[in-house]
C-alpha positions in Angstrom: 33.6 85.1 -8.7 33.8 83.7 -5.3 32.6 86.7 -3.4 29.2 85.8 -5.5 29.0 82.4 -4.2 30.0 83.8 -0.2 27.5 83.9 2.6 29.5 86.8 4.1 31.3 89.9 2.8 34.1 89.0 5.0 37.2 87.5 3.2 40.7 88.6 4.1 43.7 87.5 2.6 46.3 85.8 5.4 48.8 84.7 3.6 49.8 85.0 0.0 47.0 83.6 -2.1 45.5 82.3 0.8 42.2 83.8 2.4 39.9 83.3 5.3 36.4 83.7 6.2 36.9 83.3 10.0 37.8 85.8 13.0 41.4 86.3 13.5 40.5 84.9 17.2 39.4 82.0 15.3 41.9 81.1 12.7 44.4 79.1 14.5 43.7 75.1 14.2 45.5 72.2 16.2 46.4 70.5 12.2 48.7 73.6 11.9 51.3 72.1 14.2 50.7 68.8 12.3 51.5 69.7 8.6 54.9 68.0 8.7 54.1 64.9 10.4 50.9 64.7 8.6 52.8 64.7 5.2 55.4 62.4 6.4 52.8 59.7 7.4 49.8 60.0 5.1 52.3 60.9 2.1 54.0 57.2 2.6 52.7 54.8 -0.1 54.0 51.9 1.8 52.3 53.1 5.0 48.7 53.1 2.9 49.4 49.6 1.1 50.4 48.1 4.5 47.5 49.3 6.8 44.7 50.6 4.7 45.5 48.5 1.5 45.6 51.4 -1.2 48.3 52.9 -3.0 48.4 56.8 -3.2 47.4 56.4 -7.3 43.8 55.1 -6.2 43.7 58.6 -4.2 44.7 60.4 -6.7 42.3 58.7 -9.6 38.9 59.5 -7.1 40.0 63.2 -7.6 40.1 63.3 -11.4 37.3 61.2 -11.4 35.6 63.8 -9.8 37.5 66.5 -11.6 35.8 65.0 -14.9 32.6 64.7 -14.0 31.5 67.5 -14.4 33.1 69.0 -17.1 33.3 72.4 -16.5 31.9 75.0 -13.5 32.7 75.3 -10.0 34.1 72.6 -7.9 34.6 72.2 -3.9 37.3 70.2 -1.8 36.1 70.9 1.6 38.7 69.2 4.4 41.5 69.5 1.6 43.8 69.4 3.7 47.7 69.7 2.2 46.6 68.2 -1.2 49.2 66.0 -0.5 47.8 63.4 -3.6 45.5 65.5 -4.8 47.8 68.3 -6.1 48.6 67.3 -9.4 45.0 66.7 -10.4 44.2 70.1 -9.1 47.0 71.8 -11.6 45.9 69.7 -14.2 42.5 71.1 -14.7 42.4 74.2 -15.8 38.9 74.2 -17.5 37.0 74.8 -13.7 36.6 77.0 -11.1 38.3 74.9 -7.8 37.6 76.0 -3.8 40.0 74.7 -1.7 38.7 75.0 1.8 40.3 73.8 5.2 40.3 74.6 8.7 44.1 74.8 9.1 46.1 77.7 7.4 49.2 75.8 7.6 47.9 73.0 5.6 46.6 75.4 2.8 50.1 76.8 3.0 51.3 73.2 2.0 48.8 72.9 -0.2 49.8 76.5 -2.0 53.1 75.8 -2.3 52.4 71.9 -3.7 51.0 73.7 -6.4 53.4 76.7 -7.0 56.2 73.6 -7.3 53.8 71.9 -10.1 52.9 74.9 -11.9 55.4 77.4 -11.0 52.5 80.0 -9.4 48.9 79.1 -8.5 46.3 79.4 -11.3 43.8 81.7 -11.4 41.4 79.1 -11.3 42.3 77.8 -7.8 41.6 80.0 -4.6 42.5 78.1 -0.9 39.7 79.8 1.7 40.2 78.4 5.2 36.8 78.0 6.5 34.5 75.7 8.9 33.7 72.7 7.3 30.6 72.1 9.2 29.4 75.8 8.5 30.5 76.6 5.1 30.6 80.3 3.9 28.8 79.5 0.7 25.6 79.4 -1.0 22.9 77.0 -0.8 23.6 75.1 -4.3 27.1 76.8 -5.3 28.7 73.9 -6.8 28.6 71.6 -9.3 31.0 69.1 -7.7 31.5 68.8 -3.9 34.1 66.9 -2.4 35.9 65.8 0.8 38.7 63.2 0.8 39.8 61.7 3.6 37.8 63.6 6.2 34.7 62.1 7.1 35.9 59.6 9.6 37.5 62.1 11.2 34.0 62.8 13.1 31.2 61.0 14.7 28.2 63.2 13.5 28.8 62.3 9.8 25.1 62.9 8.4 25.2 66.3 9.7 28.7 67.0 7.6 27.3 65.6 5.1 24.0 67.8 5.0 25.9 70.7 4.7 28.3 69.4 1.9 24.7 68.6 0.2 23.5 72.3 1.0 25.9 73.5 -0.9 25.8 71.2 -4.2 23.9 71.8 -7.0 20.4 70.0 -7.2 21.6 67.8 -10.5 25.8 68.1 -9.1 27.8 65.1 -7.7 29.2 64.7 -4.5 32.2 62.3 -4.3 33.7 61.9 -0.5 36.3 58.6 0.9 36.3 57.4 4.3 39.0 55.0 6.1 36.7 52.2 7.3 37.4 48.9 9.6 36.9 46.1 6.5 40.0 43.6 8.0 41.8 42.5 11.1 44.5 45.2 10.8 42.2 48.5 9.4 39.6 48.1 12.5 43.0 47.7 15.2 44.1 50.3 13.6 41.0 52.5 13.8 41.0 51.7 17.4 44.5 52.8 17.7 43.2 56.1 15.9 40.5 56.7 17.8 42.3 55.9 21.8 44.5 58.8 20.5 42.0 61.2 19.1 42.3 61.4 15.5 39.5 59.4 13.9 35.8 59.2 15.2 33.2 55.7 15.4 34.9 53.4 13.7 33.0 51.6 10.8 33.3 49.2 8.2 31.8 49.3 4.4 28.9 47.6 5.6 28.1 49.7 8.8 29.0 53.0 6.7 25.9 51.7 3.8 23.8 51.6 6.6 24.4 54.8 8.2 23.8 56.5 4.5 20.9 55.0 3.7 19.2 57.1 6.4 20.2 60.2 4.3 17.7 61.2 1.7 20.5 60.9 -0.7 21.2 58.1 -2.8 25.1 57.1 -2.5 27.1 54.4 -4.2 29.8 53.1 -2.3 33.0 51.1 -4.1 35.4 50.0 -1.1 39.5 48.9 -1.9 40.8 47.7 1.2 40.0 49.9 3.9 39.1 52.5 2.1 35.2 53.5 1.0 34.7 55.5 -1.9 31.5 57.1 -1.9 29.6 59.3 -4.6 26.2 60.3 -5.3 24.7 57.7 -8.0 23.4 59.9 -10.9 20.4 58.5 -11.9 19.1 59.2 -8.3 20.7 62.5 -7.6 18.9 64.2 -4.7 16.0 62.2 -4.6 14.0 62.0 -1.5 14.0 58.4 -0.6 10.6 56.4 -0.8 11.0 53.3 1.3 
């Protein structure tokens, strides 16, 4: 199935279960030195209540909320980085075809093996492509549900990452994304913190974010907890050029 849905002809397998759509030259990503301390950090609850005023469950229930809205067909998690609350939803839904896609082969690793601990091997439903998530291998309209957790603050051009997770959504499918933003004291100092060292882009707040998409020619609904925004298409305006 996902060689009908591909751009390209070229998929290799890298690692077990695991294939890419890159270059060899190109496959090696500066997250792949990262997986540990990445885990170790964003996988602390007490770390997300304190700073970013979440608990890992709210994470998790955006996914299924995702996972169900569509019921069935083929879903996308582009930036999915280690699945780190997002597994168990993943091995849970067995009634859809899921693309995991990340830049980093050692975070797909840790994403593969999340899910061979949950499930005891990974269901044919689920394939992990490493890929470029402003360039994705697919089809224009290949999914019925796009997603990306946790990655759009990560860079400053934002509408154009979010053009491309468009392209490749279905004209009537959902798009569901979350994005740290600056709402309090402690999330914007934070930010700041983030950004002097490289890891987050612009730093914005639920407000400034609204803005921002309401340029796009997308209609999005945003629901903020703390400093976290969760964003997804609204459905009685899905794709719909704006007017004003």
């Amino acid at each position: 199935m996902i060689r009908e849905i591909l751009t390209s002809n070229h998929l290799e397998e890298v690692e077990d279960g695991i294939f890419s759509c890159l270059d060899q030259t190109e496959r090696q990503s500066s997250y792949d030195n990262k997986v540990d301390f990445y885990d170790a950090v964003i996988g602390n609850r007490f770390y997300h209540r304190a700073i970013w005023g979440n608990w890992p469950s709210n994470y998790r229930a955006f996914c299924k909320q995702a996972l169900l809205s569509v019921p069935d067909g083929i879903y996308l998690d582009a930036g999915c980085g280690s699945l780190v609350f997002t597994a168990e939803a993943y091995s849970e839904a067995e009634n859809k075809q899921i693309v995991l896609l990340d830049r980093s082969i050692g975070m797909l690793i840790k994403g593969r093996d999340r899910i061979r601990k949950l499930k005891g091997r990974v269901p044919d439903n689920i394939i992990f492509i490493q890929g470029e998530i402003f360039n994705l291998p697919f089809k224009h309209q290949a999914f019925d549900t796009v997603t990306s957790f946790g990655v759009i603050h990560i860079f400053d051009d934002k509408l154009s990452l979010l053009t491309e997770l468009e392209r490749v959504k279905q004209k009537h499918g959902l798009t569901y994304f979350s994005s740290l933003v600056g709402n309090s004291f402690i999330g914007r100092r934070y930010l700041e913190i983030l950004k002097k060292a490289g890891e987050v882009a612009t730093c914005h707040s639920s407000s400034s974010l609204t803005s921002l998409l309401s340029t796009m020619p997308y209609h999005y609904k945003i629901h903020s907890i703390g400093n976290m925004a969760y964003v997804m298409s609204k459905p009685e305006s899905l794709n719909l050029k704006r007017t004003d």
